[in-house]
N, C-alpha and C positions, 0 to 999 in steps of 0.2 A: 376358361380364362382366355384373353386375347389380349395381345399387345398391340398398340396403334404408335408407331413411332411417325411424329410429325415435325419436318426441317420446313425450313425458311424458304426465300428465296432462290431461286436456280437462276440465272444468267450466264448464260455461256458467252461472255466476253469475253473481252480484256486477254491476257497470255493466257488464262485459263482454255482461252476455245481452242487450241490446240489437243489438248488434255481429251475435251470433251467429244472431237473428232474421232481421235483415235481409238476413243471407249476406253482410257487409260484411268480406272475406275481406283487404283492404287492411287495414283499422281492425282485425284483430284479428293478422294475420301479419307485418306489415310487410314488411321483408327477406327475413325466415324465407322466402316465399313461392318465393322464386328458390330457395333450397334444397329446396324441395319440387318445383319443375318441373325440377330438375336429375335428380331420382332418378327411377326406374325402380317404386318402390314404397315408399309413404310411412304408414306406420304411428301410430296413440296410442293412448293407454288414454280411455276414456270412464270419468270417474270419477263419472258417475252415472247415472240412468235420465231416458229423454225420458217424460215423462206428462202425458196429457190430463186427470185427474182426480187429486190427490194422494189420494195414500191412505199416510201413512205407517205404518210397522209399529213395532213394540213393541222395542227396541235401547237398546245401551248407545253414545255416542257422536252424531256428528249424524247428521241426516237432510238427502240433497242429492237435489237433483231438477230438473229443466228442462221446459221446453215442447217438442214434435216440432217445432214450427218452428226450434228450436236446429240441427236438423242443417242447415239454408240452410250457415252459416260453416264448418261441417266440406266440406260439398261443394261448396263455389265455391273453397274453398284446393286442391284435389285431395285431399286425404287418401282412401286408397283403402279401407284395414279401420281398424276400431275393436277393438280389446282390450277384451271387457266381463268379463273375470275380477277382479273387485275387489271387496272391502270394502262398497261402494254399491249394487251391482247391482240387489238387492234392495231396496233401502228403501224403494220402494212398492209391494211384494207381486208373486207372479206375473205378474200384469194389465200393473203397470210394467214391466217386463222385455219382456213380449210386443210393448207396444206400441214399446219402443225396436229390437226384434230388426225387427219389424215396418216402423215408419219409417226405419230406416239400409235395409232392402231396397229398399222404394220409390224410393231416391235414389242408390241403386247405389254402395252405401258396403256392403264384408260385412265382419261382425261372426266372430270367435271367442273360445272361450273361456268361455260360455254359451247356456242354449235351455233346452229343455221339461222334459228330465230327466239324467242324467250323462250318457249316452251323446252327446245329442246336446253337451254341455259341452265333453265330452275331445277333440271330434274337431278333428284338424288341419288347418286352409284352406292348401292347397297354389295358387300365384300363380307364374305360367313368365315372366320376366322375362329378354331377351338369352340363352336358350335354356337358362336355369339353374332347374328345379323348385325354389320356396323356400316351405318348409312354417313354418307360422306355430302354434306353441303357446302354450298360455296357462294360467295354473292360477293361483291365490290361496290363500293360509294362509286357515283356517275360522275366520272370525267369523259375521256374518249373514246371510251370503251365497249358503250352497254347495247345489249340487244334492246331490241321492241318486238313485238307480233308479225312484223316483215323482215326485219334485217337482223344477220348475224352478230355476234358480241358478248357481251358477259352478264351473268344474271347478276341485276343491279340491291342493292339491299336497299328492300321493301321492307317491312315488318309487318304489313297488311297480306301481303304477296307469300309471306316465309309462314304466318299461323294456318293459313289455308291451305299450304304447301303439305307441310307437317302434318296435319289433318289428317288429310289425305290419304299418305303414306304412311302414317303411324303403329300396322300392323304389318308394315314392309321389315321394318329395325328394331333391333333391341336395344343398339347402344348409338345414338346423335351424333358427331364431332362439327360441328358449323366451323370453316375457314370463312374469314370476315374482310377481307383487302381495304383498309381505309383506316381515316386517323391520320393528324400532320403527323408531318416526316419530323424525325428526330428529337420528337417530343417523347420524356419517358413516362408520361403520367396520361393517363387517358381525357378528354374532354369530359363534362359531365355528361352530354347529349350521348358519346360512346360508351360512358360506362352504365348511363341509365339504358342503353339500347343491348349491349351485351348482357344484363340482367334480364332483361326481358326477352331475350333469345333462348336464356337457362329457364325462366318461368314458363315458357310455351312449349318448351320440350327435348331442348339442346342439353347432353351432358357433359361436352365440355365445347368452349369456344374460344379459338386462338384468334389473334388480332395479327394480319401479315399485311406489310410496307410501312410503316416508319421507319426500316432502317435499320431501327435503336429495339433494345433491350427494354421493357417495359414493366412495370409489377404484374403482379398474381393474384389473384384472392378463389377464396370458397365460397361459391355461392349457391344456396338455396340445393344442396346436393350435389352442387354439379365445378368444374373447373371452370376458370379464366384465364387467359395469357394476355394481356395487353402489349403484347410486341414481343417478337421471336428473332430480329434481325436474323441478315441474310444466312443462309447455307453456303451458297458459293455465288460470289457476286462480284467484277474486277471493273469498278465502276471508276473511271481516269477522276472526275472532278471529286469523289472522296478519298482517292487515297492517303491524304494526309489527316484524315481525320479518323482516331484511335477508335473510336466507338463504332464505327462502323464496320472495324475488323472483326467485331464482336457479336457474338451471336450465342443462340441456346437451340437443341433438339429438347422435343418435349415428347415423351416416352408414358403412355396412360395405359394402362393394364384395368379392362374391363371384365367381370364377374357376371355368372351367367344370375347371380340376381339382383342385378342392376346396379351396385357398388363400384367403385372405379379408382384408382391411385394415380398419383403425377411423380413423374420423375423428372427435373431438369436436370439436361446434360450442357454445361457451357464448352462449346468453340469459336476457334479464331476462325479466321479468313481471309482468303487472299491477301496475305500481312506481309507484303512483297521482301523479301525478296523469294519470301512462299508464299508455294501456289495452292490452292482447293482449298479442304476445312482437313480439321482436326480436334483432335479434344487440348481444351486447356491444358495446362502443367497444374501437380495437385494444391501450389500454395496461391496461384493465379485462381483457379476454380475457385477454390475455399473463398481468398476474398471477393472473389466478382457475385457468390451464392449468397455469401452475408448482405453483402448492399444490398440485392436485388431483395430479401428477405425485409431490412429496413425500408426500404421506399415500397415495398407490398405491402406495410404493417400500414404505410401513411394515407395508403389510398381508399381508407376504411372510413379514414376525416373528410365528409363531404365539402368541409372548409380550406382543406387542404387542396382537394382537386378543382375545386374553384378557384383559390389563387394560383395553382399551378399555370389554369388554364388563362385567366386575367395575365399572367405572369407574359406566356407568351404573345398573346394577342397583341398587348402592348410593344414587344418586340417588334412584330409583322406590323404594325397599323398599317404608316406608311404603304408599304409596298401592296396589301391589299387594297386600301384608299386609292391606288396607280391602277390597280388591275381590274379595279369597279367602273372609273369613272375614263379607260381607256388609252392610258396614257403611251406613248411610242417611247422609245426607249431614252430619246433625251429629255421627255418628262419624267422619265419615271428618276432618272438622273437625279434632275431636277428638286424633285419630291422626296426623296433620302432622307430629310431630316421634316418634311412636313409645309415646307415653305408655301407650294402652291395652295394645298389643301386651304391652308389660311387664309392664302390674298386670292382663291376663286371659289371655295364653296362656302358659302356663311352658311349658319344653321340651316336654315330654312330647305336648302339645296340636297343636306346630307339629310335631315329631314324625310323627304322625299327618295332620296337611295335608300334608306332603313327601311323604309314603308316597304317598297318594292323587294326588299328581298326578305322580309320579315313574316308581310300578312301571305297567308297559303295563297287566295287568289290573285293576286299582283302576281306573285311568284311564279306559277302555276302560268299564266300569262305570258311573264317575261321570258323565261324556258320555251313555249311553246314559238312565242316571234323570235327569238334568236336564232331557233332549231330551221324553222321557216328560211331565213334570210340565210342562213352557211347552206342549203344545201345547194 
């Protein structure tokens, strides 16, 4: 038997990085800590880079970054790998990345999920735990992030790229875990495009696969043998523009105990976070667990209704229209203003127009196309 304990997001911001500095693995773990000396292999996502020098890069969204002294608090709590396939990886150019691949070595913390170029990105860290090979993948949706066959970043989620992968390596592992970085933020319900894509991670050979960056708390389901997590929000994360937002204090470890003949169990553990005027995580209180376990159990039962997750997802789009309509067709920030309620879309794109932006980001080739001259012109 082996234990694979897996937390959320790592950020060493915000009044946390102090904590994280000094490796004050108490001040930022709390409780949490006895659940990590329980497991056998204790897993997060580093959701940004360790840098000696910022250098941030040119992006849409924030820019997160820490000191190499940050990792003292990942290595005094045990945490054994870091997840760097994310959204942040890159936000201070190659240099950053190198130095975090770099300093989680030093301190005998290994990283997957990212490195020098794809190859070295895709490749799976395989960890023998109670005599169980547990291979640890990791891949991230493309924003700012992702390697190619020359450049440094995060191995990007291929599904072409992951069954070939898997392949490959399939007499490396006995037991799967895929970390998956993508899915809108603080949506609790998965798109269908993600949850028919997390299916099909478990049908190619994943025995279980967590869904990290939304943020938010997401359902669960059993699938086809194997687990799902659709959102694990943050571990420790002291993000200025959420802290008033309750959900986001909120978070789960997820605790899978694998069987040397391939059988496997989940345990979700819920914690807070950074819920100022506390600092790190912690485990809930047991009448706060109890009901946060019940919901999450109710909104996992609904995500079984394919009708469901389709309105979910209709539900939010329709929220975003607007401001993806602004981020499609360019808008500077007093358009996008402007565009809040839909005004311009009306008095300057007529059918015909949006027409022609659906094509292009719809048909593969257009697509395929527009990616490849954008990529062109920023560099």
């Amino acid at each position: 038997m082996a234990t694979i304990l897996i937390g959320g997001d790592i950020c060493p911001i915000g009044d946390n990085a102090p904590l994280f500095e000094r490796g004050d693995a108490e001040g930022l773990f709390h409780d949490v800590l006895r659940d990590f000396d329980d497991a056998d292999l204790v897993v997060a996502n580093l959701e940004c880079p360790l840098v000696e020098r910022p250098a941030p890069i040119q992006k849409t969204g924030p820019v997160f970054g820490a000191t190499p002294a940050c990792i003292n608090g990942i290595k005094a709590a045990g945490i054994d790998a870091l997840c760097l396939a994310n959204n942040h990886i890159l936000d201070h150019g190659p240099t950053g990345l190198a130095t975090t691949i770099a300093t989680c070595a030093q301190a005998g913390v290994a990283t997957v999920g990212a490195g020098d170029n794809l190859a070295a990105a895709r490749r799976i860290l395989i960890r023998t735990a109670g005599g169980i090979r547990i291979g640890l993948l990791a891949m991230a949706e493309r924003e700012f992030s992702i390697a190619t066959a020359e450049s440094p970043g995060a191995n990007p989620l291929d599904v072409i790229d992951y069954v070939r992968n898997v392949s490959a390596s399939r007499t490396a592992f006995d037991f799967l875990v895929v970390l998956l970085h993508g899915g809108a933020e603080f949506l609790t319900a998965p798109s269908p495009r993600l949850q028919d894509t997390c299916r099909f991670l478990v049908e190619m050979g994943a025995n279980a696969v967590v869904v990290q960056h939304p943020h938010s708390v997401g359902g669960y389901e059993q699938y086809n043998g194997g687990h799902i997590v659709y959102g694990q929000g943050a571990l420790v994360m002291d993000e200025a523009l959420y802290r008033d937002l309750p959900s986001f204090h909120e978070g789960m470890l997820i605790r899978l105990v694998a069987a040397g003949n391939g059988t496997s169990s989940i345990e979700l553990i819920p914690i807070v976070q950074s819920d100022h005027p506390r600092l790190g995580a912690r485990r809930m209180g047991a009448d706060q667990a109890k009901a946060f376990l019940s919901g999450l159990s109710a909104s996992s039962r609904a995500l079984l209704d394919a009708g469901h997750v389709r309105a979910e997802w209709r539900r939010y789009c329709k929220h975003r229209t607007h401001d993806y309509l602004s981020a499609l067709m360019g808008h500077g920030r007093l358009l996008r203003l402007a565009n809040r309620r839909g005004h311009l879309t009306r008095l300057l794109y007529r059918r015909r127009r949006l027409l022609m932006a659906r094509n292009v980001v719809c048909c593969e080739a257009h697509r395929e196309a527009a990616e490849t001259i954008l990529s062109e012109l920023l560099q």
